[in-house]
C-alpha positions as CSV (number, residue, x, y, z in Angstrom):
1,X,10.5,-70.7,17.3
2,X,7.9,-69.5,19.5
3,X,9.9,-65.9,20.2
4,X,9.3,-65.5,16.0
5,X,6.2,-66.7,16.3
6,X,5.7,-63.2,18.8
7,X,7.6,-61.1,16.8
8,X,5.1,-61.9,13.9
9,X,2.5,-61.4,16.1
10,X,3.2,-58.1,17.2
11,X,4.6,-56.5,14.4
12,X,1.2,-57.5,12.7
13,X,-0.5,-56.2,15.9
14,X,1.3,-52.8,15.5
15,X,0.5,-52.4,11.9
16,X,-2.9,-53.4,11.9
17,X,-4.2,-50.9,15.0
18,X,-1.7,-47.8,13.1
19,X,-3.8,-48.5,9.5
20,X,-7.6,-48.4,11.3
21,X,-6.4,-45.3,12.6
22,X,-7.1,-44.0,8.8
23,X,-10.8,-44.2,7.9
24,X,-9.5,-45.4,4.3
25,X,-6.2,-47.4,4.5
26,X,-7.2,-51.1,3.7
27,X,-4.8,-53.4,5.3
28,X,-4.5,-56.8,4.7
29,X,-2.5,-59.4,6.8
30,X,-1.5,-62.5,5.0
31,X,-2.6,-65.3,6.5
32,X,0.0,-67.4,9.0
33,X,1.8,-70.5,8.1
34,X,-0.1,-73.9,8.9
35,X,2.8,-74.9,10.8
36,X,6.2,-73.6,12.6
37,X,8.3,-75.1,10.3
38,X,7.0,-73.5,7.2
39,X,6.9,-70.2,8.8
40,X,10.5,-70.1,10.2
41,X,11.6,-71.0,6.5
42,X,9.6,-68.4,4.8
43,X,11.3,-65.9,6.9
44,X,14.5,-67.0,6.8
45,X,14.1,-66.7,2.9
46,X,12.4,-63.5,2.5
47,X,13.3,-61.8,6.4
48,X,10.2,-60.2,6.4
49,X,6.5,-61.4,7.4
50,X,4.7,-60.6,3.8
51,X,2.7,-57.6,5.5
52,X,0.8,-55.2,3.0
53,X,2.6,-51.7,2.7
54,X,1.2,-48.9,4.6
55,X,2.6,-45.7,2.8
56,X,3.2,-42.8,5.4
57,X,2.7,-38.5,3.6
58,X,2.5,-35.6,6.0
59,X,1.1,-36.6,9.4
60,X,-1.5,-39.1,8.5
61,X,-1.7,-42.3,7.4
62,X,-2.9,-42.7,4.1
63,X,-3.8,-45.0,1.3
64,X,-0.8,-45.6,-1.4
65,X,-1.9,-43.2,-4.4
66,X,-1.7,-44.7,-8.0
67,X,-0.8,-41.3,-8.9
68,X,2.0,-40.7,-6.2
69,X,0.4,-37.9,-4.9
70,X,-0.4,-36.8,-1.3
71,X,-3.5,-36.6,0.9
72,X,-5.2,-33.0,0.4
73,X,-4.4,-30.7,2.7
74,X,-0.9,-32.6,3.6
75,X,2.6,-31.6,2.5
76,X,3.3,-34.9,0.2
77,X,6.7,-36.4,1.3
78,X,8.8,-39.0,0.5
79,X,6.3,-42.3,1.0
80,X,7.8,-44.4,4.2
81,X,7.3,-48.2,3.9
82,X,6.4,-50.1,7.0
83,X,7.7,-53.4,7.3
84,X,8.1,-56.8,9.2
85,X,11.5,-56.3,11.0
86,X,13.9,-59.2,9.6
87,X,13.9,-61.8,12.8
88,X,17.8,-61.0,13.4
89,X,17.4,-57.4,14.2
90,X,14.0,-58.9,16.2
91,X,12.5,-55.4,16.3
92,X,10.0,-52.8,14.9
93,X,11.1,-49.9,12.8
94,X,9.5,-46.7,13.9
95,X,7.8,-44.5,11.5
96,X,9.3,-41.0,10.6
97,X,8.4,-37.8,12.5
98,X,5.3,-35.6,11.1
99,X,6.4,-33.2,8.8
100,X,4.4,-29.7,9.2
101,X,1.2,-29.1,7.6
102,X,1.7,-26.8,4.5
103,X,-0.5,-23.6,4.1
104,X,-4.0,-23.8,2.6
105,X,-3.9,-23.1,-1.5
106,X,-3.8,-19.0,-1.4
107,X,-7.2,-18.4,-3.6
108,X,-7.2,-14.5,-2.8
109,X,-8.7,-12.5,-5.6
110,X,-7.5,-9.4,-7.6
111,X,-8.7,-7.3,-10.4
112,X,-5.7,-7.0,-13.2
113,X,-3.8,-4.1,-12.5
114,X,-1.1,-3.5,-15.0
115,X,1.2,-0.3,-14.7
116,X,0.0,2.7,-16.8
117,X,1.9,3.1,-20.5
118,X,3.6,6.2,-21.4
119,X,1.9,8.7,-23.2
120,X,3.1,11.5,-25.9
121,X,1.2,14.3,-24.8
122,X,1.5,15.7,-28.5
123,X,-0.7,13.2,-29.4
124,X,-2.4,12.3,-25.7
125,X,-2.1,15.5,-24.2
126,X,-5.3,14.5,-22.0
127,X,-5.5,12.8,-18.8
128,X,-8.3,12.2,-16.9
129,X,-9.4,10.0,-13.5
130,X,-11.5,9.6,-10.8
131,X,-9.9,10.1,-7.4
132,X,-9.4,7.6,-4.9
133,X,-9.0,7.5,-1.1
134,X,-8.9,3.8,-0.7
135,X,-5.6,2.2,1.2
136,X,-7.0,-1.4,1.7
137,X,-3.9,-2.4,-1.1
138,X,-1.5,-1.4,1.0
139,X,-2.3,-2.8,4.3
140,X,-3.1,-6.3,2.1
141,X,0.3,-6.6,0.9
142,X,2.0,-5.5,4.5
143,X,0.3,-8.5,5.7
144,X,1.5,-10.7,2.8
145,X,5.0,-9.2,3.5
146,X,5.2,-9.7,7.4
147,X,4.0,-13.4,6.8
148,X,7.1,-13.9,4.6
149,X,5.8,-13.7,0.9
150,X,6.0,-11.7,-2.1
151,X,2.5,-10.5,-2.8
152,X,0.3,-11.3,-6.2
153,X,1.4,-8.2,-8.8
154,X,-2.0,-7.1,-9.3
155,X,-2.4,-7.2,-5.3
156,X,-0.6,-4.0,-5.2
157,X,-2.3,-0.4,-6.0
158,X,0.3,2.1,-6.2
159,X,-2.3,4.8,-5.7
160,X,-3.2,3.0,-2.5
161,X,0.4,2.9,-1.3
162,X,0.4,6.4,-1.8
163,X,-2.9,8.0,-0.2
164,X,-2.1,5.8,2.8
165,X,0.0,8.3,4.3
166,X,-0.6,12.1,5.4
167,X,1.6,14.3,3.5
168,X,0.4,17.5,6.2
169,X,-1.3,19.6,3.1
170,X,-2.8,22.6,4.6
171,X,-6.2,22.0,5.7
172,X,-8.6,24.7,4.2
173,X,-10.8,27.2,5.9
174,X,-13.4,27.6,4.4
175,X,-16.1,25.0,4.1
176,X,-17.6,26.2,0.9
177,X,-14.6,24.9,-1.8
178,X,-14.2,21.2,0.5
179,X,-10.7,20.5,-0.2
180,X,-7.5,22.5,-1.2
181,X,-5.2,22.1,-4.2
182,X,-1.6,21.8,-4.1
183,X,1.4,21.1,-6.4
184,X,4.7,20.1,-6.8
185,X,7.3,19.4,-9.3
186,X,10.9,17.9,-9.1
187,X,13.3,15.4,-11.0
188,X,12.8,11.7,-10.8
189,X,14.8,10.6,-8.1
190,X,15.1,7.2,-10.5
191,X,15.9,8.7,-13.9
192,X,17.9,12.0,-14.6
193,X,15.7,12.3,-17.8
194,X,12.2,11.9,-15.4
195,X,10.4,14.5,-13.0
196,X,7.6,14.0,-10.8
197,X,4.3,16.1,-10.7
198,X,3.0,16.0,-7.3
199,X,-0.7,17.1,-7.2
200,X,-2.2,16.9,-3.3
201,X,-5.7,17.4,-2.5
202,X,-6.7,18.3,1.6
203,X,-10.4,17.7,2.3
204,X,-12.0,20.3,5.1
205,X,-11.8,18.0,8.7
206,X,-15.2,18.3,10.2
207,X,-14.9,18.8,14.7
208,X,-16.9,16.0,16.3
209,X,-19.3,18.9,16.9
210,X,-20.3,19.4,13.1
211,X,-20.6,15.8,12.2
212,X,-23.6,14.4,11.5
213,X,-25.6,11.8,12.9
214,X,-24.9,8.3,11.6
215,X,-27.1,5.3,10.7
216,X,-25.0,3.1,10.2
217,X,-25.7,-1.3,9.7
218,X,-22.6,-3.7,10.3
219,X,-23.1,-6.2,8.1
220,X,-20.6,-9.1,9.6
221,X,-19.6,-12.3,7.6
222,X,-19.9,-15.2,10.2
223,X,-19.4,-18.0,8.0
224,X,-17.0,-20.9,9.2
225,X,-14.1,-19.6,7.5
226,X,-14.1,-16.6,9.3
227,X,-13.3,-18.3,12.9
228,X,-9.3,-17.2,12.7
229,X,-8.1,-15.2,15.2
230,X,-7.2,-12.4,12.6
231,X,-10.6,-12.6,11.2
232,X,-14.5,-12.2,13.4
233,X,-12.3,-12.2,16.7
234,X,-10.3,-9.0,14.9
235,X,-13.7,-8.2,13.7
236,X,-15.4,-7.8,16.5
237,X,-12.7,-5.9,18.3
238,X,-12.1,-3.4,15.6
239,X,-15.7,-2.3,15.6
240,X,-16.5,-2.6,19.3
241,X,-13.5,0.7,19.0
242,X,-15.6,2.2,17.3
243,X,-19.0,2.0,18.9
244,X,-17.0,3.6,22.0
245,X,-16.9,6.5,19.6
246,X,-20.7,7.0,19.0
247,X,-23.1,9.0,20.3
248,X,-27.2,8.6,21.4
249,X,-27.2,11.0,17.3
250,X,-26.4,7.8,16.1
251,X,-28.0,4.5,15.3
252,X,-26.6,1.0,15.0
253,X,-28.1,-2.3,13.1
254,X,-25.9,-5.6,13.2
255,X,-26.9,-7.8,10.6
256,X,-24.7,-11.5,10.0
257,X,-24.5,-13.9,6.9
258,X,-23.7,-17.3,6.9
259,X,-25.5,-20.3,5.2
260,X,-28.4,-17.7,6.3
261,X,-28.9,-13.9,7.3
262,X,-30.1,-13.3,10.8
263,X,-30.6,-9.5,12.1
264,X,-28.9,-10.2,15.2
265,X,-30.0,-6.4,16.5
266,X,-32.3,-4.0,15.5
267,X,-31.8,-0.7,15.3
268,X,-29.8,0.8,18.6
269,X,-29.4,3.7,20.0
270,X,-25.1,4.7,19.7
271,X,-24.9,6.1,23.5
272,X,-26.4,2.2,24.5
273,X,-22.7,0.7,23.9
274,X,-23.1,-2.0,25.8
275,X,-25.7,-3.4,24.1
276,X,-23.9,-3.3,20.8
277,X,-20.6,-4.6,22.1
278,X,-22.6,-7.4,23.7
279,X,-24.2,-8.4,20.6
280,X,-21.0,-7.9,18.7
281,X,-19.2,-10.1,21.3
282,X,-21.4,-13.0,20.7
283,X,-21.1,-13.6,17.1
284,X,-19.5,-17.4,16.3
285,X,-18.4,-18.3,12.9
286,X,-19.5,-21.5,10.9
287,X,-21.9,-21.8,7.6
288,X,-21.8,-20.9,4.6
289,X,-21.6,-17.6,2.8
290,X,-24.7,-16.5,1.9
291,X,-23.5,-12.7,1.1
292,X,-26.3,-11.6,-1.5
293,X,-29.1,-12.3,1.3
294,X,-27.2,-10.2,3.6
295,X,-26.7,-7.1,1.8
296,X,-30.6,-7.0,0.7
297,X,-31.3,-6.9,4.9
298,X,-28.4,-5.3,5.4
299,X,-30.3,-2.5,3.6
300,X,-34.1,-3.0,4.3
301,X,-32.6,-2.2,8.2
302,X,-30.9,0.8,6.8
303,X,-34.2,2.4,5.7
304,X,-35.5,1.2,8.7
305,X,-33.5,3.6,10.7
306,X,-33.0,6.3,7.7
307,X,-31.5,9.6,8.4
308,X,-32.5,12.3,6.6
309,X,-29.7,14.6,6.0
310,X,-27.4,12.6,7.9
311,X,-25.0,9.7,7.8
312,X,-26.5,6.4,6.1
313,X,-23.8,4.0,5.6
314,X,-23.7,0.0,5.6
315,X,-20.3,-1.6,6.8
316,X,-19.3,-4.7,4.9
317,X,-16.8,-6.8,6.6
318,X,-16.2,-10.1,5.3
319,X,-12.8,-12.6,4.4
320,X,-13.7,-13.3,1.0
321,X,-16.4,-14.2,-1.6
322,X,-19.9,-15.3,-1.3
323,X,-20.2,-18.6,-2.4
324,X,-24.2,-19.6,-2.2
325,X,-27.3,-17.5,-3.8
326,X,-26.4,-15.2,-7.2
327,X,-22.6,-13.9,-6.9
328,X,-22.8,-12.4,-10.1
329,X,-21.1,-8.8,-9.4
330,X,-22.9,-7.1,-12.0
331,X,-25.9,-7.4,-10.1
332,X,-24.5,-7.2,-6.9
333,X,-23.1,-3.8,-8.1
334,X,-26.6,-2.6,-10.1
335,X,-28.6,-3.0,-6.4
336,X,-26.1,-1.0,-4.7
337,X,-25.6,1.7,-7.4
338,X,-29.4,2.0,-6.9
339,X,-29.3,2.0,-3.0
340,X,-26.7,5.1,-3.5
341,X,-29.1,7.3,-5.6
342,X,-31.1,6.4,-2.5
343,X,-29.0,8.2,-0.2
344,X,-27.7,4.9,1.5
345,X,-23.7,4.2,1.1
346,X,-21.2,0.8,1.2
347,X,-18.1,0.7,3.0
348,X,-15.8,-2.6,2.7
349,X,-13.5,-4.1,4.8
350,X,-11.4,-7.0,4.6
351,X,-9.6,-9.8,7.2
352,X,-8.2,-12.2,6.5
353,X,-6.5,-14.5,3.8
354,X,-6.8,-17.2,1.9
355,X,-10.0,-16.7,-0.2
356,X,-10.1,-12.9,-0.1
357,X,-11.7,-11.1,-2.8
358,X,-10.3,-7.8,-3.1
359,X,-11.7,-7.3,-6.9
360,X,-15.2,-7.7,-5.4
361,X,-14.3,-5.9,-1.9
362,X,-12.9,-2.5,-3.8
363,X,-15.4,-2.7,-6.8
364,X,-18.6,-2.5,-4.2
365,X,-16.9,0.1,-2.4
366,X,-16.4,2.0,-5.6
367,X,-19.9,1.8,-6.5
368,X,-20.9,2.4,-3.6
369,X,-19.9,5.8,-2.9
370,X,-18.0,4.3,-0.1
371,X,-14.2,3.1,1.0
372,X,-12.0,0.2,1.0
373,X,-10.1,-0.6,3.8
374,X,-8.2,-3.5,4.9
375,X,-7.5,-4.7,8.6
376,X,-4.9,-6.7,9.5
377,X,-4.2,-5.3,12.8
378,X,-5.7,-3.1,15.6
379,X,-3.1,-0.7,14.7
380,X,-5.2,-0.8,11.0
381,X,-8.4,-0.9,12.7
382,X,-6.8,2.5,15.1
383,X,-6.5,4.4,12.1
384,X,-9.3,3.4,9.5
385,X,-12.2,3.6,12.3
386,X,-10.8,5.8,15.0
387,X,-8.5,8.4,14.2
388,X,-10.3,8.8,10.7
389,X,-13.6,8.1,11.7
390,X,-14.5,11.4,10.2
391,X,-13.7,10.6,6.9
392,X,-14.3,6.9,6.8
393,X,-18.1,7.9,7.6
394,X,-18.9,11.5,6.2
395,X,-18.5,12.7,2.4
396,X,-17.8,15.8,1.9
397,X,-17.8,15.8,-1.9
398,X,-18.7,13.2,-4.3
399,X,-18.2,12.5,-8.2
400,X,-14.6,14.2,-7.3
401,X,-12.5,13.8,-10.9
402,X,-9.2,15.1,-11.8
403,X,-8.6,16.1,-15.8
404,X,-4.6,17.5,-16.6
405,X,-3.6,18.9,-20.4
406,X,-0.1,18.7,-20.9
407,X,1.4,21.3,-23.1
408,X,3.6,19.6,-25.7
409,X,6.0,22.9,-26.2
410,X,6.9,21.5,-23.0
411,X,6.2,18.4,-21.7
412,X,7.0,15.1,-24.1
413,X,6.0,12.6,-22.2
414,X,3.3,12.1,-19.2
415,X,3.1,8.6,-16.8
416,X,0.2,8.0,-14.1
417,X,1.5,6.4,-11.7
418,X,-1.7,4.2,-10.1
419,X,-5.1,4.7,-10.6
420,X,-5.8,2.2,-13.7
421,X,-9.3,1.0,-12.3
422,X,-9.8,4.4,-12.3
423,X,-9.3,5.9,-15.2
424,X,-11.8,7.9,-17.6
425,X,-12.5,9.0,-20.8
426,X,-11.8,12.3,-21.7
427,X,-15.7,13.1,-22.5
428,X,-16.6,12.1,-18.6
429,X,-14.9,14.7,-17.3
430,X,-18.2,17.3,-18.1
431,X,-20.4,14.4,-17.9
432,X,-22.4,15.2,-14.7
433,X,-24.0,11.7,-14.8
434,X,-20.6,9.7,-14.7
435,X,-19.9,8.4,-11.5
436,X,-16.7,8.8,-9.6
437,X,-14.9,8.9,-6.5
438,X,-15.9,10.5,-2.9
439,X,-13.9,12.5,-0.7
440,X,-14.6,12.6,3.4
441,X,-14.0,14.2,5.8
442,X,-10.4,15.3,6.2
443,X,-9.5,12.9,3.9
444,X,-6.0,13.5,1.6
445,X,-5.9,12.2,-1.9
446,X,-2.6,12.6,-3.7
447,X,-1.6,11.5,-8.0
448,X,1.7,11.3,-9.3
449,X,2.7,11.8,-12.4
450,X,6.1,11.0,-14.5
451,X,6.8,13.3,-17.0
452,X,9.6,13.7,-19.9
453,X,9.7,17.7,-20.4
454,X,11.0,18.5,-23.9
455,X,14.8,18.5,-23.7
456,X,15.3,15.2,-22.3
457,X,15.7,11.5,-23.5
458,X,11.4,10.1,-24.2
459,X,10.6,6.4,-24.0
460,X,8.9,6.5,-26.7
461,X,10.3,7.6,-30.2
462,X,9.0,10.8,-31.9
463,X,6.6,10.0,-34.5
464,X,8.1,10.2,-38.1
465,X,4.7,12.0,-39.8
466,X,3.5,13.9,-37.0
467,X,3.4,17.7,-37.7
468,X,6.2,19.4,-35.7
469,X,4.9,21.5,-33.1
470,X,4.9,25.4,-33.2
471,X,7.1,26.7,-30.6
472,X,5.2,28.4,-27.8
473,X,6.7,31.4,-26.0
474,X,3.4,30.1,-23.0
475,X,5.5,29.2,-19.9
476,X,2.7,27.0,-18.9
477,X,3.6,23.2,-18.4
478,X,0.2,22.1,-17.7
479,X,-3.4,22.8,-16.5
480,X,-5.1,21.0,-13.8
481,X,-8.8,20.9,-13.5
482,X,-11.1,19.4,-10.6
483,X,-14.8,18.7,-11.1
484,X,-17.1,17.6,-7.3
485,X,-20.2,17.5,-6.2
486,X,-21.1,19.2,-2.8
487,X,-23.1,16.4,-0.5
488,X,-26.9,16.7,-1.7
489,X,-26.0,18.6,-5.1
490,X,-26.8,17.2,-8.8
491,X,-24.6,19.7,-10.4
492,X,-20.8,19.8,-10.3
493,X,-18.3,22.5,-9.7
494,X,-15.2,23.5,-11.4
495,X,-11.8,24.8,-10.5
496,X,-8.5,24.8,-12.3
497,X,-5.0,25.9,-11.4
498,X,-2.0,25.9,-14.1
499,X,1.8,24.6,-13.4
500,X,4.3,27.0,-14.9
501,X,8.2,26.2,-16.3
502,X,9.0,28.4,-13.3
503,X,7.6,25.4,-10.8
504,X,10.1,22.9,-11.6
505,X,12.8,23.0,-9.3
506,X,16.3,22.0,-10.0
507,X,17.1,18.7,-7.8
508,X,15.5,16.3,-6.4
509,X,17.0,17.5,-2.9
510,X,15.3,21.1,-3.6
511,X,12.1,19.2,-3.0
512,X,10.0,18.8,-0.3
513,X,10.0,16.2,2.6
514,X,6.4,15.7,1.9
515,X,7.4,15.2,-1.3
516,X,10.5,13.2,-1.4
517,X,8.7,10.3,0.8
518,X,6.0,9.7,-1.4
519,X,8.0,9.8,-4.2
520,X,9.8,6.7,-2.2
521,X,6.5,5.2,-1.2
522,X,5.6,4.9,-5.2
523,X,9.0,3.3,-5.8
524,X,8.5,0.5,-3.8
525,X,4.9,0.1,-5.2
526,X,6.3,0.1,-8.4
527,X,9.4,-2.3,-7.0
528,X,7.3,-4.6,-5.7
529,X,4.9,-4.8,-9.1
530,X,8.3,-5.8,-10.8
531,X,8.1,-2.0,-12.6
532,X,10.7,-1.6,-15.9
533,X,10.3,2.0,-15.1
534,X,12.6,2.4,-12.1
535,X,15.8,1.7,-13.9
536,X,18.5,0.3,-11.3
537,X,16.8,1.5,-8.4
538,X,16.3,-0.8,-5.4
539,X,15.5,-1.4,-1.9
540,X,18.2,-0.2,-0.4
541,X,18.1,3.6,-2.3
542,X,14.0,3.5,-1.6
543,X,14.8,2.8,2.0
544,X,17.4,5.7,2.3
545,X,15.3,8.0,1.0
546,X,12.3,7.2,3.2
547,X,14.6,7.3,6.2
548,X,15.8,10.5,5.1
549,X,12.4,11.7,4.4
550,X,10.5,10.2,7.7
551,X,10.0,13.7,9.4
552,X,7.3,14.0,12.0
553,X,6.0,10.2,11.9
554,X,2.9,10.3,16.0
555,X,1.7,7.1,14.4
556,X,4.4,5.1,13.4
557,X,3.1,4.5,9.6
558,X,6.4,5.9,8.0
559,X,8.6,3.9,10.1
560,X,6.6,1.0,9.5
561,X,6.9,1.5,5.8
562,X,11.0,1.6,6.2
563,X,10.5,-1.8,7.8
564,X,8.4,-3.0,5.2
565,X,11.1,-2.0,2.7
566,X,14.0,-3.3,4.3
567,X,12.0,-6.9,4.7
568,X,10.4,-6.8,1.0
569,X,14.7,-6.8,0.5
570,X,15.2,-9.5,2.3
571,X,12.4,-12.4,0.7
């Protein structure tokens, strides 16, 4: 009797120090038999002391849920009921092991981004866009990938896949036309009825000696959700490479957000590194998110420090959204349009994940007049800040749009592939006052197009009342027309070059290497989005290709992209 009398005792014991150790479970003990006699019966009957049930989800205790769900945060599992052993077995059942934490609720953020339609270029035969340099897609969905998940559709940019590798265009000579023009045209290696326009721009690549001084203000998120290693700590690192880079031309400003705005250094002379990198080295996440606030100092320093003539450029890097003071982007994106007809430019860039806002992080850079990059690694932060410093800081031409008329005698059908938040109307193309995107400094920007020439199977049928088309004896396929502003210039400058039927080449093997891999790079954009334009093809022939394709690879990027494929095959 007295050894049951223990048993009770200590299994209550147990119980009742594991249920304080959650703030809200509410145990209660029953109260003990007035005598021995009673209580040695009621155990007998029932074999277990009447002890309230402590339900066990995740790693924690937890109160029981009328709704059956688990604490927040917790991965809810099957609910474990503690209990009174029964007095025969005269011993306590153990709780379960912890189960593993599941991942914070992804709340990453991403503009809609449905593939482009097919268009009859009898009835469509224009097609017009704004160029576009920015890669931060593509490194976003490598880090999705390497983590083990399929990325969000409308996380990937196929035009950001694209322009995120060098396809060694010829770099031009001469500084007064800032970019050369190249093109390309070969069968679909998806469809037998499809070919692929390949039109390349190369941007002039200015020596360290010609480029000019920077101001620039890094404007660093230090809010508490930016404390993971792959967020400030990456932070921090990525731009302490690139003050190593500077000179005593340039100026730095580091302003941080959190719950408030702090300029946590004036403006700084680039040749006294140490000083930056020792402020930059000091910054600890926790706050809030107080973005708005930031920017407006964020800019205030930048006039501070104003170069006239030179580099003025404020570096956003952030994880995500701002969540205190106005977030409404219109405005956000009104003040900086206004900044930029100031002479004072926005570039983004993101870390991070789990609140990420790429819509906001690629729209400011847009309006900006700046560029959207995403860093996931140092290897990102390598390319992005180091080895195109160049272009990441200096334009070379702004309001850069591309315009293309098809000729229907020969071309039925015409496919962008990318570029949907960029798209124009026809009208802007002349329109001086439209804005559009920048080019820098050795910068590459490269648009693919599918097209149905007349002959083959179309997608779409041929319209039953349209007038029939007079046959042309014009070999010309299409025109291609570029509008840009030179840095400083109000008015833009036009030049055009024309594809003729004598362009196309025969097979898809005739084609470049250049050319083959990119064409394999916007499959597996177009793979990934879930595209019903790439017929049977899959990872396995995209991979192939790429392999085949790889050619002179210092960096790594291509045969990082083959990996990428090959584990995209795999999830």
């Amino acid at each position: 009797m007295k050894t049951n009398k223990t048993l009770i005792a200590l299994t209550i014991g147990t119980l009742f120090i594991s249920g304080c150790s959650n703030q809200e479970s509410e145990t209660t003990i029953a109260k003990q038999p007035e005598n021995e006699k009673q209580a040695q019966t009621t155990i007998e009957n029932k074999e277990v002391a009447e002890v309230e049930k402590i339900t066990v989800t995740g790693s924690r205790l937890a109160d029981v849920q009328t709704d059956g769900g688990a604490v927040e945060y917790m991965k809810a599992s099957q609910p474990q009921v503690l209990v009174a052993a029964p007095a025969m077995r005269k011993r306590i059942v153990p709780p379960p092991p912890p189960e593993y934490f599941t991942q914070p609720q992804n709340q990453d953020s991403y503009l809609p981004s449905d593939s482009n339609g097919v268009f009859q270029a009898a009835t469509a035969p224009l097609s017009t866009f704004s160029v576009d340099v920015d890669t931060g897609s593509y490194a976003n969905v490598r880090s999705y990938l390497s983590m083990g998940q399929k990325p969000p559709q409308d996380a990937i940019r196929e035009e950001a896949f694209i322009n995120y590798f060098d396809y060694n265009y010829r770099v031009p000579e001469d500084k007064s036309q800032p970019f050369a023009t190249f093109t390309e045209l070969a069968p679909a290696p998806w469809s037998d009825e499809r070919h692929i326009l390949r039109i390349g721009l190369q941007g002039y690549d200015l020596p360290v000696s010609e480029r000019k001084p920077s101001n620039l203000v890094f404007l660093v998120d230090v809010s508490g959700s930016m404390h993971n290693k792959n967020k400030l700590p990456l932070l921090v690192q990525s731009l302490t490479m690139m003050v190593k880079q500077l000179s005593a031309r340039d100026t730095v400003s580091l302003v941080t957000y959190a719950g408030n705005t702090q300029v946590v250094l004036s403006p700084t002379k680039g040749n006294e590194k140490q000083t930056i990198i020792d402020a930059l080295q000091k910054l600890q996440a926790g706050g809030g998110t107080h973005g708005e606030s930031g920017i407006k100092m964020a800019y205030q320093e930048a006039k501070k420090a104003f170069i006239k003539g030179g580099v003025n450029r404020i570096i956003l890097a952030t994880d995500g959204d701002f969540n205190v003071g106005t977030t409404n982007i219109e405005a956000l994106k009104e003040m900086i349009a206004d900044k930029r007809k100031q002479g004072i430019s926005l570039t983004t860039l993101g870390f991070g994940r789990g609140n990420y806002n790429d819509a906001m992080m690629e729209q400011l850079a847009n309006i900006g007049d700046g560029n959207h990059a995403y860093i996931d690694t140092l290897h990102e932060a390598q390319k992005v800040l180091l080895r195109q410093m160049s272009g990441t800081l200096q334009s070379i031409s702004s309001d850069v749009k591309i315009q293309i008329e098809f000729n229907p005698s020969h071309v039925k059908e015409y496919r962008l592939i990318g570029y949907q938040n960029r798209l124009l109307k026809d009208e802007d193309f002349n329109n001086d006052k439209v804005d559009a995107g920048e080019i820098g400094a050795g910068h590459t920007v490269t648009a693919l197009y599918e097209l149905t020439l007349v002959g083959n199977k179309g997608q779409v049928d041929d319209l039953r009342y349209q007038q029939k088309q007079v046959v042309s004896s014009n070999d010309e396929l299409l025109q291609m027309k570029i509008r840009y502003k030179l840095p400083g210039d109000a008015q833009s400058k036009l030049i055009s070059q024309v594809v003729n039927k004598q362009h196309v080449l025969n097979d898809f093997n005739s084609a470049s290497q250049d050319f083959k891999f990119a064409t394999s790079v916007a499959a597996f954009a177009q793979k990934l989005k879930q595209s019903q334009y790439l017929g049977g093809m899959n990872y396995h022939d995209i991979a192939t290709i790429a392999r085949a394709n790889r050619g002179d690879d210092p960096f790594n990027y291509r045969g990082e992209f083959i990996n990428l494929v090959e584990l995209a095959s795999a999830l």
